[in-house]
C-alpha positions, -999 to +999 in steps of 0.1 A: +569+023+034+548+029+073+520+053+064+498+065+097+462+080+098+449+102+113+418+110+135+401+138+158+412+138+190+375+133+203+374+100+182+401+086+195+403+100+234+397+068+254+400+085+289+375+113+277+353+089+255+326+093+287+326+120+300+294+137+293+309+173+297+334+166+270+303+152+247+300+184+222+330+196+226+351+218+202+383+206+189+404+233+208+384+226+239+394+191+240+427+202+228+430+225+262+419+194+281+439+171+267+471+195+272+464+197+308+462+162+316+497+157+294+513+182+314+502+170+348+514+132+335+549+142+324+549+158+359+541+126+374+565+110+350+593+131+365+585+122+399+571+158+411+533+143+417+513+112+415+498+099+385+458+090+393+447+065+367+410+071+354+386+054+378+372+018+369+337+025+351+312+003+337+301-006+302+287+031+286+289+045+320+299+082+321+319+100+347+329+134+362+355+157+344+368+167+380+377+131+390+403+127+362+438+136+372+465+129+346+465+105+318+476+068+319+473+058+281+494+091+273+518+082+298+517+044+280+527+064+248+556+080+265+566+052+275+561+030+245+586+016+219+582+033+188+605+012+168+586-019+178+557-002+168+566+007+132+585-031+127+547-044+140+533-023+113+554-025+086+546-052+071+506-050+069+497-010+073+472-009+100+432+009+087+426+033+116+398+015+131+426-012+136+452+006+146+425+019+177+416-014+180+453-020+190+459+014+211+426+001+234+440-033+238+476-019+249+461+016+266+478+037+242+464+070+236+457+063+197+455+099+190+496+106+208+511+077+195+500+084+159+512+120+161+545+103+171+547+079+145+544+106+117+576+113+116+586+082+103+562+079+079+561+084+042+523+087+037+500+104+065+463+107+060+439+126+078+407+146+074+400+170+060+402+196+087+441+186+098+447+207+060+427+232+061+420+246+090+452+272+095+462+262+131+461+223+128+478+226+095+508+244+114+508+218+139+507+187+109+538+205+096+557+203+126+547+168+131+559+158+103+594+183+102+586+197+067+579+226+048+551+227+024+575+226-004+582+191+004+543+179+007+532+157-023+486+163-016+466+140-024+428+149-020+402+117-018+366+125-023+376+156-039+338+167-046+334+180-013+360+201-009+348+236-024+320+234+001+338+222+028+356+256+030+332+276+021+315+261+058+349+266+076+348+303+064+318+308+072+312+328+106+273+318+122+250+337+154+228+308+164+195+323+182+205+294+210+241+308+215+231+339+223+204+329+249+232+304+264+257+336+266+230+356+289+219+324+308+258+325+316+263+354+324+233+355+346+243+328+369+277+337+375+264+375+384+255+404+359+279+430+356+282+468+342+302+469+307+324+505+307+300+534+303+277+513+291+247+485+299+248+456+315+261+425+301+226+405+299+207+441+288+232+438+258+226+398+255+194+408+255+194+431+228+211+404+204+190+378+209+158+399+203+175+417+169+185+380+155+149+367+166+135+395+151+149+393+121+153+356+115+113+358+116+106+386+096+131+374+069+134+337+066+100+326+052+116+294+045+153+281+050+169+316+047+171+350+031+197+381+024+200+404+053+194+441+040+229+457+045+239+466+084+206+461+092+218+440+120+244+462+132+218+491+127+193+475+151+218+467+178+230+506+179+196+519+176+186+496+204+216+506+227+219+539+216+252+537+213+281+544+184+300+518+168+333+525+187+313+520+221+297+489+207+327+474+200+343+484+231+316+468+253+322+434+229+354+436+237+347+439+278+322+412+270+350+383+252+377+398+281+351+380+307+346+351+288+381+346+284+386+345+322+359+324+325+371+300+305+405+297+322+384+298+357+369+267+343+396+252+329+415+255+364+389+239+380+392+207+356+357+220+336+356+224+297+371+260+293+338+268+271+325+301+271+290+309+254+300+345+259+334+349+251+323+330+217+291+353+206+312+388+220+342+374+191+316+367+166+298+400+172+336+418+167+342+402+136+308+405+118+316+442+105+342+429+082+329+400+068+315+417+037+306+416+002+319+398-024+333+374-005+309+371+020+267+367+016+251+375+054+217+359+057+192+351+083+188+312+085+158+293+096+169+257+092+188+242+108+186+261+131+176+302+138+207+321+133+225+351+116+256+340+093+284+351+071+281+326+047+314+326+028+314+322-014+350+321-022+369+286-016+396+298-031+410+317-003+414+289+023+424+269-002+455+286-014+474+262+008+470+240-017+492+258-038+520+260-010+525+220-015+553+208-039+521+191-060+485+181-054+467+158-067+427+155-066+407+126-065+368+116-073+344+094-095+321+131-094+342+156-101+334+170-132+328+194-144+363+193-140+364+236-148+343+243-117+364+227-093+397+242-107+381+274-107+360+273-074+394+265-056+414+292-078+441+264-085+446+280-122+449+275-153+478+258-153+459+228-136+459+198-152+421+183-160+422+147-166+389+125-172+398+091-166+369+062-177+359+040-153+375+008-154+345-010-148+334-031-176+305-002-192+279-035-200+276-043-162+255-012-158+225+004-183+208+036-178+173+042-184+148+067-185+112+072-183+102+095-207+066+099-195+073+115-162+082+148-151+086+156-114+091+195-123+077+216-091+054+237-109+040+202-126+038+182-091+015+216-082-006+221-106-021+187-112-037+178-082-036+137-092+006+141-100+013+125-069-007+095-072+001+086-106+037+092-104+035+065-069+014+041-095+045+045-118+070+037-096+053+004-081+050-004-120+089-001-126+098-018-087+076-049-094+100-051-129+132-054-109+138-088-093+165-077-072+175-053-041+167-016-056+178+018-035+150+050-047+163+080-042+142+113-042+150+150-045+138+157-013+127+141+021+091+159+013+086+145-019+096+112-005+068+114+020+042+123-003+047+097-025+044+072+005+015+088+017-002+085-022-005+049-021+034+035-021+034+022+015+010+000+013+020-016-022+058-021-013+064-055+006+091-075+020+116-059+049+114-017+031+140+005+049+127+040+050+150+066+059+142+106+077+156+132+085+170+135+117+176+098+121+209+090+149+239+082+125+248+048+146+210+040+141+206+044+105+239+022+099+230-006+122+195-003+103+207-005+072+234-035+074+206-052+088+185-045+056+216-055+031+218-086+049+180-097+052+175-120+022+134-104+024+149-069+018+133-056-006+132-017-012+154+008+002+137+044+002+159+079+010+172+110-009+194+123-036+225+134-019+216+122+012+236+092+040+222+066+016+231+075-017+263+092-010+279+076+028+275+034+019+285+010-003+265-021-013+283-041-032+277-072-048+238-085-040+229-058-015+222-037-041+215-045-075+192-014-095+189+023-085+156+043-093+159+077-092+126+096-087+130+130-102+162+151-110+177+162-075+183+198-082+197+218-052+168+239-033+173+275-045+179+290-012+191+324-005+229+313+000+228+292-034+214+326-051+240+345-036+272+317-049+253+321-081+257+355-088+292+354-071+303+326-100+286+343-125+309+377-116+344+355-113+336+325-138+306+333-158+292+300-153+270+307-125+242+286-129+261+250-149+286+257-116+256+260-089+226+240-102+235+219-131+267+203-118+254+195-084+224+176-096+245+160-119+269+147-093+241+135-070+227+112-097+260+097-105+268+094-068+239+076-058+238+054-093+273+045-085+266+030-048+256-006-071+287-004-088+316-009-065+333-037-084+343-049-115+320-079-113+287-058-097+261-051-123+226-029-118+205-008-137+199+028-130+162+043-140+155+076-136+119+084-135+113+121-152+120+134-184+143+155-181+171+131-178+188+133-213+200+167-203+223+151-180+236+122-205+274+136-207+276+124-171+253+087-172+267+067-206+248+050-227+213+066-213+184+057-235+141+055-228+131+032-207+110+003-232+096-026-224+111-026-191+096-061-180+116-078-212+149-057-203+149-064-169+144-105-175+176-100-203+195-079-181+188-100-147+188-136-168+154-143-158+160-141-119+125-149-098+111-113-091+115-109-053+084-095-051+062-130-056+085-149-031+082-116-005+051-100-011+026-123+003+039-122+040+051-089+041+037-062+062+031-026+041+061-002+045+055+024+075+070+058+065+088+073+095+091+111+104+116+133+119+099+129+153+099+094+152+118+070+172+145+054+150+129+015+142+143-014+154+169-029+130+156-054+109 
């Protein structure tokens, strides 16, 4: 059987890959792009222009969108034996990093040749997005030259789904888009809107009403907008009525549009900051109550959205498919992903045990500890004797241990109570807004350093969920505190909305997501059936969560368990400790360190 996968076009676009006007770009920007290039290249192909390979550029170098004319590795795929490809293939089905490793060696457009390979395959896979996202899916279909009634899904990593939607439904204002629209708009020359004010007086007026409001309203990471209270301020503002508003939005997207193909004539990225905040503006009346929360966001970033709480509307194409099939090691409560996605009660719920053998891994917890919020405040000394605690239970475990906290905050605080300077050996300390490529080169560094010691990030974070460490790069797991989810406004407002259409508002919304978070990150020292580790969770209120972590039981003599569990292995931090250099915590607004 040949099975292809598939990746974004921006993953896998060698003639855009440096480009630094692409870098950013949307997926039906690049899509536009790319469509141009294919259509000047069959043009060339046919003999009615010259084809202008991409110029010769140096290692990481970048170049100008206007000097690329064509493309070579699509006209490579056109060209290409398909046959040959799949007899190549056949035998050993290629992973997708090989399978580009291939397309860059030949100067085959990876992303063309493995839309032309699908239909002879029985298997495709793909993110995500290539499902659910309406247009794309329309496109896989004809790819592939079925119906839905003859697609078998099979959804991996099924956990993330219902909040995957819920993010691709969602419609967001960012404070920055708006200013981008008027800095637009201003360059290229203001103009009148019909009967009305001036493009950048009405830019104007929306970026002020979502800064405005976004300060009054989001104390912390967000909070309910009052209802039309945006809508309200803009009118008031303009002194206009709703029908001229939406006339002027419309004036507004009609000159982004043009714009965009202006731009996209010229060989630019047809982007249009405009066009994109006037369609957002236009929608934003409907996108109301119950299936839609609006809020006023602080972090990540200052913005307006319609944050969406029903999954189960973009998700009905599930139900179009012949069957489906959904997949994950932390899925349960099985109930709240059937009913989040509205699959039915006719869903089948299977629990399958891990096949694992259950004495490679124990679960402890400490019952002395509680990292409750109102506790942590209240006792001024908390702090410092929970970072005592955890040195106590590290300098137990003679092997590489991952701690995870609830949050990067609490994380910091226990550092900055006494941890750094007791931890020793290579410590890998992750933040925030570390690059992606930096924290994995940083970390593979750290499995592979025999001094690594400590590994130190968050509950449902890149550590505990994105990696695998299998056999010795990770042997225990400590988890500092239960990882419930921050109660912000949108997790309120999905709250109440379960609560309405399940009656389980709160298991569905608090309880299952902390759940899967610890099971998640115990699970990264168990990827094998010969791995073993234990898993210690430091805070009292772990037996509440004991349906999900088998076996759980108080923590002992921890010393004598570890040395029975471990079979008397030297503690690593004798052999480490005595040359090692305290950990340094690191900050948002630090430079990424070195790898190791």
């Amino acid at each position: 059987m040949f099975a292809i996968g598939l990746q974004g076009r921006a993953r896998r676009c060698f003639l855009l890959e440096n480009v630094a006007e692409v870098k950013g770009a949307t997926a039906e920007e690049h899509g536009k792009l790319c469509a141009d290039r294919k259509r000047t290249t069959e043009r060339a192909m046919a003999g009615e222009a010259p084809l202008v390979p991409a110029p010769e550029l140096p290692e990481g170098g970048e170049i100008d969108l206007t000097d690329l004319d064509g493309c070579p590795y699509y006209a490579r795929v056109v060209q290409t034996d398909l046959e040959g490809i799949v007899e190549r293939f056949g035998a050993k089905l290629p992973t997708p990093n090989e399978f580009d490793k291939f397309c860059r060696e030949e100067n085959l457009c990876a992303y063309e040749l493995a839309k032309r390979l699908i239909p002879q395959s029985r298997l495709v896979t793909a993110p995500y997005a290539f499902f659910f996202h309406p247009h794309i899916r329309k496109a896989l279909y004809n790819w592939m030259g079925l119906t839905p009634d003859r697609v078998d899904l099979v959804i991996d990593e099924a956990h993330n789904l219902p909040n995957h939607l819920r993010d691709l439904n969602t419609i967001s204002l960012p404070q920055e888009s708006v200013r981008r629209a008027r800095s637009e708009v201003a360059e290229r020359g203001d103009f009148q809107l019909p009967d009305g004010p001036s493009a950048t007086r009405l830019l104007d007026i929306v970026g002020a009403a979502v800064e405005e409001l976004v300060h009054a309203l989001a104390r912390e990471d967000d909070a309910v907008l009052p209802p039309s209270v945006f809508e309200d301020a803009l009118l008031t503002a303009l002194g206009g009525t709703t029908h001229r508003l939406d006339t002027w939005l419309g004036a507004l997207a009609t000159w982004g549009e043009n714009l965009r193909e202006e731009r996209r004539r010229e060989r630019h990225l047809p982007r249009s900051w405009a066009h994109t905040v006037a369609l957002t503006l236009l929608s934003w009346p409907q996108l109301e109550p119950p299936a839609y929360v609006k809020v006023a966001t602080r972090t990540p970033r200052p913005a307006l959205e319609a944050y969406s709480l029903d999954a189960s509307v973009p998700a009905q194409a599930i139900l179009e498919c012949h069957s489906s099939v959904h997949l994950s090691g932390t899925l349960a409560p099985l109930e709240e992903y059937r009913d989040a996605l509205g699959l039915g009660g006719t869903a089948r719920l299977l629990d399958v045990p891990s096949h694992f053998p259950p004495e490679n891994r124990r679960y402890l917890y400490d019952t002395t500890v509680s990292t409750r919020f109102e506790d942590l405040r209240q006792d001024p000394h908390a702090i410092a004797r929970l970072a005592d605690r955890l040195v106590e239970v590290l300098s137990c475990l003679p092997v590489k241990t991952a701690v995870f906290f609830p949050s990067f905050d609490l994380l910091q605080k226990v550092l900055d109570a006494g941890l750094q300077t007791a931890l020793p050996g290579n410590v890998f300390v992750e933040f925030s807004k570390m690059p992606t490529g930096d924290l994995w080169r940083s970390i593979e560094g750290w499995k592979r350093d025999p001094e690594g010691t400590v590994l130190l990030g968050v509950a449902a974070g890149r550590l505990a969920e994105g990696i695998d460490y299998p056999d010795e790069e990770l042997e225990a797991v400590v988890m500092v505190g239960i990882p419930y989810p921050k109660p912000t406004a949108k997790r309120t407002a999905l709250r109440q909305f379960l609560d309405a259409t399940t009656g389980r508002g709160w298991e569905y919304t608090v309880d299952a997501p902390a759940a899967r978070s610890i099971v998640q990150a115990c699970g990264r020292m168990i990827r094998s059936e010969h791995d073993r580790g234990l898993a210690i969770i430091l805070d009292k209120r772990a037996p509440a969560f004991a349906q999900w972590l088998p076996g759980l039981e108080p923590i002992g003599d921890l010393a004598a368990t570890t040395r029975s569990f471990y079979g008397g292995r030297r503690a690593r931090w004798a052999a480490a400790g005595s040359r090692a250099a305290p950990a340094r915590p690191t900050h948002a607004s630090d430079p990424p360190p070195p790898p190791p």
